[in-house]
C-alpha positions as CSV (number, residue, x, y, z in Angstrom):
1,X,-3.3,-8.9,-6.9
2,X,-1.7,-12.5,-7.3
3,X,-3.7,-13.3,-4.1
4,X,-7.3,-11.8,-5.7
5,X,-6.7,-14.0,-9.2
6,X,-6.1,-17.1,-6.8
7,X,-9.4,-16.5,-5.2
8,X,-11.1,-15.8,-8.2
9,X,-9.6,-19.0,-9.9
10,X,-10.9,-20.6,-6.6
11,X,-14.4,-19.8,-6.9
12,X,-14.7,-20.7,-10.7
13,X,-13.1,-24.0,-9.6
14,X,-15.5,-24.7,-7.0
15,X,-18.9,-23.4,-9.0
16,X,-17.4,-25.8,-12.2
17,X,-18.0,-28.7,-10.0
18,X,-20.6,-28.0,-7.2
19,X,-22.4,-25.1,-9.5
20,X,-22.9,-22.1,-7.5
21,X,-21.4,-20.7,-4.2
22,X,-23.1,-18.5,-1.8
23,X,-21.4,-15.3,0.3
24,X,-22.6,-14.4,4.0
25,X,-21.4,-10.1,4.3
26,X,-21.9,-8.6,7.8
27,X,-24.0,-5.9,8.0
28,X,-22.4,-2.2,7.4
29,X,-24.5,-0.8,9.6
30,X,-23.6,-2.8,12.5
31,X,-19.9,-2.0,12.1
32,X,-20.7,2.2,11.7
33,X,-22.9,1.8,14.8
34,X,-19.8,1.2,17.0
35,X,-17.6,3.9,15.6
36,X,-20.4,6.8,16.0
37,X,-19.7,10.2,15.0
38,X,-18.5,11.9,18.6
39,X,-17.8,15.2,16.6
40,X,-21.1,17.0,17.4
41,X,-20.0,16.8,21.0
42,X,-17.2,19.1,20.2
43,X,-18.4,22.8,20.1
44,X,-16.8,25.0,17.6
45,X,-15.4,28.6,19.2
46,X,-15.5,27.1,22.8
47,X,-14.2,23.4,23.6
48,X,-10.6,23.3,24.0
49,X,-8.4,20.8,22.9
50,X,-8.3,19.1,26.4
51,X,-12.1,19.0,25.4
52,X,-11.7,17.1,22.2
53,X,-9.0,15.0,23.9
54,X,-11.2,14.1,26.7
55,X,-14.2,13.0,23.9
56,X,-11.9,11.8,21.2
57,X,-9.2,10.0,23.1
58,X,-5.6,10.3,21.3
59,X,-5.3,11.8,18.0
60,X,-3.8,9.5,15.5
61,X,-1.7,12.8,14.6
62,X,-1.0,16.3,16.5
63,X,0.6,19.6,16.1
64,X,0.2,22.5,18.1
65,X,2.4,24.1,15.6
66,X,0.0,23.2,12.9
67,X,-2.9,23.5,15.0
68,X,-4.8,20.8,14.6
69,X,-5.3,17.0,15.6
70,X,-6.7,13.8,13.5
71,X,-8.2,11.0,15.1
72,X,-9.1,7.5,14.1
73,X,-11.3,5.0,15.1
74,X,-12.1,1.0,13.2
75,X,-14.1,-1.2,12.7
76,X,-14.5,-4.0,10.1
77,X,-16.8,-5.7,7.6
78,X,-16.6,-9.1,7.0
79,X,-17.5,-11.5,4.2
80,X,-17.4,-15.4,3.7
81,X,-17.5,-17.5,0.4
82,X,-19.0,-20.7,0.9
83,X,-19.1,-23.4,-2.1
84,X,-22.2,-25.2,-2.4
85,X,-22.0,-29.0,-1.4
86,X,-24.1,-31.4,0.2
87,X,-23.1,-29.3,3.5
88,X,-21.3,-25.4,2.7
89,X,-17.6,-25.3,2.9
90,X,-16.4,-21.9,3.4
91,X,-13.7,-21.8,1.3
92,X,-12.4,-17.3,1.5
93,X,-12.8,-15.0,4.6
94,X,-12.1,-11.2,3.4
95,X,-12.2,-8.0,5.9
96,X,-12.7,-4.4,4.8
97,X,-11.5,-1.8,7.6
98,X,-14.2,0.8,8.0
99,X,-12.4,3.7,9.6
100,X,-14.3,7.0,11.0
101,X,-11.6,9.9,10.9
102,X,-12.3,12.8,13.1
103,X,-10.4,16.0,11.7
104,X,-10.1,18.9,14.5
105,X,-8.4,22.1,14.0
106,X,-7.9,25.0,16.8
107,X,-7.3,28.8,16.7
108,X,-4.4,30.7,18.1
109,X,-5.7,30.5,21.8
110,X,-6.1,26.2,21.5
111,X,-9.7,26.5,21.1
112,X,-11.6,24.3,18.4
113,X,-11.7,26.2,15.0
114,X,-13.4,23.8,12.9
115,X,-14.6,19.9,13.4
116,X,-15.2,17.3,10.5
117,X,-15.8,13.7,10.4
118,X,-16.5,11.1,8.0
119,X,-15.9,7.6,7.1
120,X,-13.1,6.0,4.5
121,X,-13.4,2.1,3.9
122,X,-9.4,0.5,3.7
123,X,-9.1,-2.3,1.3
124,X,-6.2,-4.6,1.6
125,X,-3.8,-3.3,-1.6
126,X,-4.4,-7.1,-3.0
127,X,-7.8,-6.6,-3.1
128,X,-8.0,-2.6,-4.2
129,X,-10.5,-3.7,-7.0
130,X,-12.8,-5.9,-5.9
131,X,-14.1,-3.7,-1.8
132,X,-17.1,-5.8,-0.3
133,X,-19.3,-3.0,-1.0
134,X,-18.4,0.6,-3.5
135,X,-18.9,2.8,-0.9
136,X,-16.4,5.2,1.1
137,X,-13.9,4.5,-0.9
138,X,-12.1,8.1,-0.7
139,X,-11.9,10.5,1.7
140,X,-11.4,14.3,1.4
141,X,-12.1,16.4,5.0
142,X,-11.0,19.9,5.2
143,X,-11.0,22.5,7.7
144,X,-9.2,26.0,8.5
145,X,-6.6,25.3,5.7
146,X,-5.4,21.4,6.8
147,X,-7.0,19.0,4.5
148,X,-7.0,15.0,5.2
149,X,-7.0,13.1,1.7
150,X,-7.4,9.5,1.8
151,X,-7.7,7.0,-1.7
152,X,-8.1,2.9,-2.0
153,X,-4.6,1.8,-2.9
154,X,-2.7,4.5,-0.9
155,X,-2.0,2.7,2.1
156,X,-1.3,5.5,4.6
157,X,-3.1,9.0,5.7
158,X,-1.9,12.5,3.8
159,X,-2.8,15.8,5.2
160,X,-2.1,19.0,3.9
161,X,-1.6,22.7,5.1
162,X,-2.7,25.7,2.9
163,X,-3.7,29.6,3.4
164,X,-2.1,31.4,6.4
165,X,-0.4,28.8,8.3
166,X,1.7,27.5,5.0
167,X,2.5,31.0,4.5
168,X,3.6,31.7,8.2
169,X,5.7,28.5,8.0
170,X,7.2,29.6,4.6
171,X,8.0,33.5,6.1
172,X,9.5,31.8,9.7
173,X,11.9,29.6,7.1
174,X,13.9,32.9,6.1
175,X,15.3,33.0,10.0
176,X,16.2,29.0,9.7
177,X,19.8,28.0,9.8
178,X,19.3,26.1,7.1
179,X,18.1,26.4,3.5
180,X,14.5,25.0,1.9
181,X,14.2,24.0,-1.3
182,X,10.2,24.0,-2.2
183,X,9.3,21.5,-5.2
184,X,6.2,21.2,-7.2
185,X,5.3,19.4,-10.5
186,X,4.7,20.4,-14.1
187,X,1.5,19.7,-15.8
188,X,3.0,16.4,-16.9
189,X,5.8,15.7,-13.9
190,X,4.5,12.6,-12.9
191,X,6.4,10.2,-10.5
192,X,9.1,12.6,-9.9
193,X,11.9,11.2,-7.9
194,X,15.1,13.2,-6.3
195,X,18.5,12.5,-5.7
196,X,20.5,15.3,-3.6
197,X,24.1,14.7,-3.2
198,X,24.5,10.9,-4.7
199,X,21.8,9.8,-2.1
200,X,19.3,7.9,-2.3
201,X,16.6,8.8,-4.4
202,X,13.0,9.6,-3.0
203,X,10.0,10.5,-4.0
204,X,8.3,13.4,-4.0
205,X,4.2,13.4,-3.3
206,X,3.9,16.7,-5.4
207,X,0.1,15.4,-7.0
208,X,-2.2,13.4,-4.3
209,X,-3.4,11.0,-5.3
210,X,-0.5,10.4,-8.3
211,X,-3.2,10.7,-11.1
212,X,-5.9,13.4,-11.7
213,X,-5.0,14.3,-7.7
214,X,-4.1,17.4,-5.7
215,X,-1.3,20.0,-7.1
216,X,1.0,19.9,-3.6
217,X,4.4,21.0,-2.9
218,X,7.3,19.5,-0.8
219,X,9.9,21.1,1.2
220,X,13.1,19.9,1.6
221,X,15.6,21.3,4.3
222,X,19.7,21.2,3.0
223,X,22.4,22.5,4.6
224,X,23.3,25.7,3.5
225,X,25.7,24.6,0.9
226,X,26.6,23.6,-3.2
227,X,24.5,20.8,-4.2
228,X,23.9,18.6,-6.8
229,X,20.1,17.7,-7.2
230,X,19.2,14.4,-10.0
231,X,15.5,14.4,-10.8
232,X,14.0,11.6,-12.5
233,X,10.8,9.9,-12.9
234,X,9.4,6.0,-12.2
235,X,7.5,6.2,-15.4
236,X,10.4,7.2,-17.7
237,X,14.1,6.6,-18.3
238,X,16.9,9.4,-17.8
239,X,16.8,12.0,-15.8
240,X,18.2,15.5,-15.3
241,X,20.9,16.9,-13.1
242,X,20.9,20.4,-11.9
243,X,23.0,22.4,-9.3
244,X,21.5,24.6,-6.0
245,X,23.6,27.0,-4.3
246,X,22.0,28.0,-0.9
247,X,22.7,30.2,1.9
248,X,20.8,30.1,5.9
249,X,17.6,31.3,5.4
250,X,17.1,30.7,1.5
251,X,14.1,29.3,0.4
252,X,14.4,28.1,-3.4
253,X,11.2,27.3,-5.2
254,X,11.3,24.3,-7.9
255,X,9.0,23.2,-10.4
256,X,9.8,20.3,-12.4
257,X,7.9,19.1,-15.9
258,X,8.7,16.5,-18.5
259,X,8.3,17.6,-22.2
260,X,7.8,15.4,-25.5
261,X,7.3,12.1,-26.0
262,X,8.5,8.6,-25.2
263,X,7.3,7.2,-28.6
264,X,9.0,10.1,-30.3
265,X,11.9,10.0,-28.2
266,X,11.9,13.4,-27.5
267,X,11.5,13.3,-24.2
268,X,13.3,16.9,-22.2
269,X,13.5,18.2,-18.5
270,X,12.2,21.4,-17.7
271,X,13.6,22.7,-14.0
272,X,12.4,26.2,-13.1
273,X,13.6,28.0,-10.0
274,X,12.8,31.2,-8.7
275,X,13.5,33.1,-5.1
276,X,10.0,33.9,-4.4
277,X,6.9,31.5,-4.9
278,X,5.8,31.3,-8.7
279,X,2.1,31.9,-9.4
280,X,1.6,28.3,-10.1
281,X,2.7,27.6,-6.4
282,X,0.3,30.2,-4.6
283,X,-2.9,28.0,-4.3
284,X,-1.5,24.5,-3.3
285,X,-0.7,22.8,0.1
286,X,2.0,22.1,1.4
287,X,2.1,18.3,2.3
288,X,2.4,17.9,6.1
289,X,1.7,14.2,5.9
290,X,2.4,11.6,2.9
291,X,1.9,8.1,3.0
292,X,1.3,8.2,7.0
293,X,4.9,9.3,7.2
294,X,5.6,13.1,8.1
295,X,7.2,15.5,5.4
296,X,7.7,18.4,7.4
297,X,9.0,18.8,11.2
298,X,6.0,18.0,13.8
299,X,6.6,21.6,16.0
300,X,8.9,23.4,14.1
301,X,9.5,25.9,16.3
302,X,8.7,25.1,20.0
């Protein structure tokens, strides 16, 4: 941001004293034109995913577990500020990334179930307000249950699993040596953070993007064991301690909401648990993918 007000103070510097400046912006379509949509190559029911290997080159993300693969190709715009003088003087060079992501998902015998594609433009987080042009500015490609969601200032990809294969992953969990805590937000549990044990705190992506976003839940794998879980928030002081006793195979499910008011100082922590998913939990995803980091294991079970 510091960086876009200096280049903005720049410009009204240099139109003060030479009174205009012109831009030169390469052309959009130039840049789309080299990352063409290769998808309709890929035939739904019969290309394997050798196939869409083959056409695609390597996916940006993979799973056979999770059945599907994203790929990712770039491109760039360009634009340049020139002040006006008895010769122009460029004086700022800005680039947009246009990026073409290629969603592919593939049935139980590795054959393509579904095929999207589509184009998200990735402004540098300095520069999140002010693109080159307003378009492509969020993404949201779905298909057999994973969803990609992409939004300007969110630096990395987030996918998504919902429908059967969340629920298979959820059901394989009870045979796990280990215990799963599954966490999802209140109405009003924004920017919830988590401390297990006296670690470190993290946070949890349970609404993408943070505001007016996707209801998601996180799972968390703990040894089977006593523990002490501290959530808090980034947008509030305090926070709220709670204790999880778990056994191999457990899988705890966790919502957490903030009630009252800051100006009031009422402010409370709600922490629900129950043994089997609430109601609230049944339609959202589980995020696979936050922040281009993965939440979940890769193949779970190989």
């Amino acid at each position: 941001m510091l960086r876009l007000i200096s280049i903005l103070a720049l410009v009204s510097l240099v139109t003060m004293f030479t009174g205009c400046a012109l831009e030169h912006t390469s052309l959009e379509s130039k840049a789309l034109a080299s990352i063409p949509d290769k998808s309709s190559k890929i035939l739904v029911g019969k290309a394997s995913r050798e196939t869409a290997h083959g056409e695609l080159g390597k996916p940006l993300y993979s799973s056979k577990y999770w059945r599907f693969d994203l790929f990712r190709d770039e491109a760039s715009q360009s634009q340049t500020l020139y002040a006006i003088t008895p010769w122009p003087i460029p004086f700022a060079h800005l680039t947009d990334d246009l990026r073409r992501y290629t969603l592919i998902t593939y049935d139980a015998s590795n054959h393509v179930s579904s095929s999207k594609s589509d184009i998200f433009r990735k402004v540098p987080n300095w520069r999140s307000v002010s693109p080159i042009q307003n378009d492509y500015l969020s993404l949201r490609i779905s298909g057999d249950g994973v969803t990609l969601l992409l939004d300007r200032g969110v630096s990395g990809e987030n996918l998504l699993v919902a429908g059967v294969n969340r629920d298979a992953y959820f059901k394989r969990l009870g045979t796990s040596p280990t215990c799963t805590m599954v966490v999802g937000a209140g109405s009003r549990g924004l920017g919830i953070k988590l401390s297990v044990d006296g670690g470190k705190g993290l946070s949890l992506p349970t609404r993408i993007p943070e505001y007016q976003g996707v209801e998601t839940l996180v799972a968390i794998k703990l040894a089977p064991d006593d523990h002490d879980l501290v959530f808090s928030s980034k947008y509030i002081d305090g926070n709220t301690i709670r204790k999880l006793a778990c056994q191999p195979g457990d899988v705890k499910y966790l919502q957490v909401d903030i009630t009252g008011t800051v100006k009031d100082k009422t402010i409370a922590w709600q922490v629900d648990q129950w043994d089997a998913m609430p109601s609230d939990f049944v339609e959202r995803p589980l995020v696979l993918v936050y922040d281009g980091e993965w939440q979940v294991e890769v193949e779970p079970y190989k």
